[in-house]
C-alpha positions in Angstrom: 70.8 104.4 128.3 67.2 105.5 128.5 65.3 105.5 131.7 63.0 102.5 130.7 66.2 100.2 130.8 67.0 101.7 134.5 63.4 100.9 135.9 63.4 97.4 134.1 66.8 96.5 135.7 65.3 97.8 138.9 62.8 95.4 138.8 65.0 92.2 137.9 67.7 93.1 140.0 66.5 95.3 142.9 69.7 95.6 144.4 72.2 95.9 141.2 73.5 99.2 142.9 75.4 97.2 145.5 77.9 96.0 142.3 78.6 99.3 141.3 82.0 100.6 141.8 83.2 104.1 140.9 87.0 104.4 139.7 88.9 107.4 138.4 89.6 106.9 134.4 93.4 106.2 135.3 92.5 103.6 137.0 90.0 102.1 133.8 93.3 102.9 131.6 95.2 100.7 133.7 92.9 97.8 133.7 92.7 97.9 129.8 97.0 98.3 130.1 97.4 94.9 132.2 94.3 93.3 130.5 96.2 93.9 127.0 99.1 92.3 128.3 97.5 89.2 129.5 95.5 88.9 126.6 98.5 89.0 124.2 99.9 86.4 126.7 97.7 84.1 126.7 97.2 83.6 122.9 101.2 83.8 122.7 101.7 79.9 124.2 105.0 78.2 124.0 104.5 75.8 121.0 106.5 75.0 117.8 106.6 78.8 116.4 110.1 79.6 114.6 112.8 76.9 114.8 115.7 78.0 117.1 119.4 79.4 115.4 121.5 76.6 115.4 124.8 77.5 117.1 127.1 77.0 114.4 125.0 79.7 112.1 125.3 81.9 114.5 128.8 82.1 115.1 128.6 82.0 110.9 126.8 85.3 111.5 129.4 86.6 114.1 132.0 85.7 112.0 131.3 87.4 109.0 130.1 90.3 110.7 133.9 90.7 112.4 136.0 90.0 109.7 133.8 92.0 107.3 132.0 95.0 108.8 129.2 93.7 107.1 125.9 94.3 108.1 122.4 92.2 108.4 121.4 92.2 104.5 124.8 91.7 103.1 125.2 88.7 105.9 121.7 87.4 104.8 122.8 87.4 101.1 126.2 85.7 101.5 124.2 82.8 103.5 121.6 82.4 100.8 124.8 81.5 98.9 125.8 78.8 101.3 122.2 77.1 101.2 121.4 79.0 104.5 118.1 80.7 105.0 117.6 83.3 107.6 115.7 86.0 107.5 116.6 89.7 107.8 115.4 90.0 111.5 116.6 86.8 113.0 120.3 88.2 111.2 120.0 91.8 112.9 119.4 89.9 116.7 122.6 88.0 116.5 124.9 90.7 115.1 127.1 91.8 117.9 127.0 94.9 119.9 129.0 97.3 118.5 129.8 101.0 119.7 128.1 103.0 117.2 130.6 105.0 114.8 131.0 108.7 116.2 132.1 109.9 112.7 128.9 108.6 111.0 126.6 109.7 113.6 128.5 113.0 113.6 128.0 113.1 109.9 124.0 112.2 110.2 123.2 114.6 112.6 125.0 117.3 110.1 123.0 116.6 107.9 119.7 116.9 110.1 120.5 119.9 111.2 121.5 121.6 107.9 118.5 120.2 105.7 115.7 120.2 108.9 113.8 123.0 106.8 113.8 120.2 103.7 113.2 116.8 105.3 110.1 114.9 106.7 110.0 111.8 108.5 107.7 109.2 108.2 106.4 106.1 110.5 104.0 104.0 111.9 103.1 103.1 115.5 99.9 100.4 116.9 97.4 101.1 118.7 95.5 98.8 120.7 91.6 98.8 120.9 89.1 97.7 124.0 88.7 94.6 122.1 92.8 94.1 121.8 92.4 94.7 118.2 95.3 96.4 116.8 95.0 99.8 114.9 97.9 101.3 112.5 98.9 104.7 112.6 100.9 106.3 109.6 102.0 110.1 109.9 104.4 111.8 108.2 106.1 114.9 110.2 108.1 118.1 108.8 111.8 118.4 110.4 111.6 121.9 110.5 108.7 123.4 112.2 107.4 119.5 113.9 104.4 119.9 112.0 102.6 116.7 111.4 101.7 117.2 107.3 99.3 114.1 107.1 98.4 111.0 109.2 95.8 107.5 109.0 94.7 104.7 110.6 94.0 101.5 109.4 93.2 97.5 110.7 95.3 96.5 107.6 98.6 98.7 106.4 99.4 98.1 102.8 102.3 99.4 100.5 99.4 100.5 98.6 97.3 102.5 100.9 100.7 104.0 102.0 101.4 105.5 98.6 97.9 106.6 98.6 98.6 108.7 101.6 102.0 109.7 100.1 99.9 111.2 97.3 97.8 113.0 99.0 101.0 114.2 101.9 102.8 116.0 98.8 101.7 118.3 96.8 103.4 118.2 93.1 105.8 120.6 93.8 106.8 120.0 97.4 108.6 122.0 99.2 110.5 119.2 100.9 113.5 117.3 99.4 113.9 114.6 101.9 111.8 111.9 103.3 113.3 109.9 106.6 112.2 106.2 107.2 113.1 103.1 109.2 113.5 99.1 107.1 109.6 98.6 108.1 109.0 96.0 105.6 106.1 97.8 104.4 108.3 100.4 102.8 109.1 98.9 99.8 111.0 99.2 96.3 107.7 100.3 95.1 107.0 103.0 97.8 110.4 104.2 97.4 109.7 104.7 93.7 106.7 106.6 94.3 109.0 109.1 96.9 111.5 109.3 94.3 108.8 110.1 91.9 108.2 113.1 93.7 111.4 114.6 93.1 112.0 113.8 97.0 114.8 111.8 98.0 114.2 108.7 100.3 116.6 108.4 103.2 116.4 104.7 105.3 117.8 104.9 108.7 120.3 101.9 109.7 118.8 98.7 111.3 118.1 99.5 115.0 118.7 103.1 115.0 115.5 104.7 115.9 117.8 108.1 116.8 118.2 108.5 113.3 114.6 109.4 112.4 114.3 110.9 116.1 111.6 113.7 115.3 109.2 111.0 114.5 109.9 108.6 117.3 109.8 111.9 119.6 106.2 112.4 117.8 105.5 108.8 118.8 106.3 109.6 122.4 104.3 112.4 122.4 101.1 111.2 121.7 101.6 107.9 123.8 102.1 110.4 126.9 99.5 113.1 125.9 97.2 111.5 124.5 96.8 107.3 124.1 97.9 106.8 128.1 94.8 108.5 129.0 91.9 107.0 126.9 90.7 103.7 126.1 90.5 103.1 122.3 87.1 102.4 121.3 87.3 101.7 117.3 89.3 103.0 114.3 87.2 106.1 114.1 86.9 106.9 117.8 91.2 106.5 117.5 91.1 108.7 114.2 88.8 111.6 115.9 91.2 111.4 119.1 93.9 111.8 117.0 92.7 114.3 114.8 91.4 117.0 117.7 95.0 116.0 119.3 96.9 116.7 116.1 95.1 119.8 115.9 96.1 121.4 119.1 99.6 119.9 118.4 100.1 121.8 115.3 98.5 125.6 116.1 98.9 125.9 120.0 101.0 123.3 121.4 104.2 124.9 122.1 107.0 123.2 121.4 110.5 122.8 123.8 113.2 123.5 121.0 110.6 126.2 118.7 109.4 128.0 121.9 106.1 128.3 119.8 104.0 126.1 117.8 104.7 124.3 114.5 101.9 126.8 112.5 103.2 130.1 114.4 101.3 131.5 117.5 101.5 135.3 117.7 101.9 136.9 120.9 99.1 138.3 123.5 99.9 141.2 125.2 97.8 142.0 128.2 94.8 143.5 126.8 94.2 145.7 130.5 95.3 145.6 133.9 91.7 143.9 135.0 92.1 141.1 132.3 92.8 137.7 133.1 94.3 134.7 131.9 91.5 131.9 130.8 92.1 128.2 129.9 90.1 126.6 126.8 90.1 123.1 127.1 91.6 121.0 123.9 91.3 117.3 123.3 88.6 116.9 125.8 90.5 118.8 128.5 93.4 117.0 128.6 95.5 120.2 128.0 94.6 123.7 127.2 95.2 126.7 125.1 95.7 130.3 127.7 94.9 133.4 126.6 94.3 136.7 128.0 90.2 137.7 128.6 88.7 140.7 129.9 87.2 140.5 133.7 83.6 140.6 133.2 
């Protein structure tokens, strides 16, 4: 604000200084945190929303599930046929626990770990502005080497936009020949044709097993804790420049755990002389930094 606006509020309010409070940006971060909870609260009311699961149809869902095996779409199909609607979600909250299978998550994890140079993962994760709107971001990530091959962020996430991004994610001959992704409705027969027409095979994860596409919930994590728990989200461009500097320093310097480097290869800095010393450059507005060795000046 210019300084005309500082000596007219002056004059109005002679005293406006005595409202001011300083607080560390944690501290903002944690206001916006609580303030999104209650707002979502609020607007969230008891009222006649969904109509509660009878108690006979969900012992009908127990009961097929135990003396079938069957899971929530083949459930959701067989009541169809008895004149019972339920949809897909409200079928996967009433299945009952089960132990998951060792041998198939033995089997999964095989193939991660054989095919990791060959598959990406895809997924989406909200974002909440100062205004409580909610932004969409879409990324797709490389098994491999962690690096994130495309990402964007929208008010309004589309099967159409997504395939747009798909397009532009992989090239015509890609390199990779798997793609990794959750039963997001959003992911569609027609998205899955598109993958498909990329000579990629599409690989949907089982209903409630984020562990299966783990690299991309990890990615998830990672930029809630480094990046989105420290700022307040202005607008869909302030949230795509964040995320773009962040992304960035994620793929050329931020070493990874399991690589011990980072995704696009970081050689190795020897000490240059005995007077040099190690200097910090600030990345994504200093909430982490790159080190390298400088010469004393």
């Amino acid at each position: 604000m210019d300084r005309a606006f500082w000596v007219a509020l002056s004059r109005l309010w002679p005293r406006w200084k005595d409202a001011l409070v300083i607080v560390s940006p944690d501290t903002v971060v944690r206001w916006h945190y609580n303030g999104f909870r209650r707002y979502w609260r609020s607007i969230s009311k008891p009222g006649a929303g969904r109509p509660p699961l009878s108690k006979e149809v969900h012992e009908l869902i127990v009961r097929m599930a135990t003396e079938n095996c069957w899971r929530a779409r083949k459930i959701q199909a067989e009541l169809v046929k008895l004149g019972i609607r339920v949809s897909l979600a409200t079928v996967s909250r009433y299945l009952p626990k089960t132990q998951p299978d060792q041998n198939q998550q033995q089997r999964w994890m095989t193939f991660l770990r054989n095919h990791k140079d060959v598959i990406a993962g895809m997924d989406f994760f909200v974002v909440p502005t100062v205004r409580f709107r909610l932004l969409y971001v879409w990324f797709a990530i490389d098994h491999g080497r962690r690096r994130i091959l495309h990402f964007n962020v929208t008010t309004n996430p589309t099967a159409r936009c997504l395939i747009q991004q798909l397009r532009e994610t992989f090239p015509e001959e890609p390199t990779l020949r798997f793609l990794v992704y959750d039963n997001d409705a959003i992911f569609s027969a027609a998205v899955t044709k598109v993958i498909e027409n990329f000579q990629i095979s599409p690989k949907r994860t089982a209903f409630r097993s984020p562990w299966q596409n783990g690299t991309a919930e990890r990615l998830v994590g990672s930029v809630r804790r480094e990046l989105l728990d420290h700022v307040v989200v202005l607008n869909e461009e302030h949230l795509r420049r964040l995320l773009r500097e962040y992304i960035d320093y994620y793929n050329a310097e931020r070493v990874h755990n399991s690589l011990r480097d980072a995704p696009v290869s970081r050689p190795v800095e020897g000490r240059p002389s005995p007077g040099a010393n190690v200097v910090g450059f600030p990345r994504v507005g200093g909430l982490h930094h790159r080190y390298a060795w400088r010469e004393a000046s």
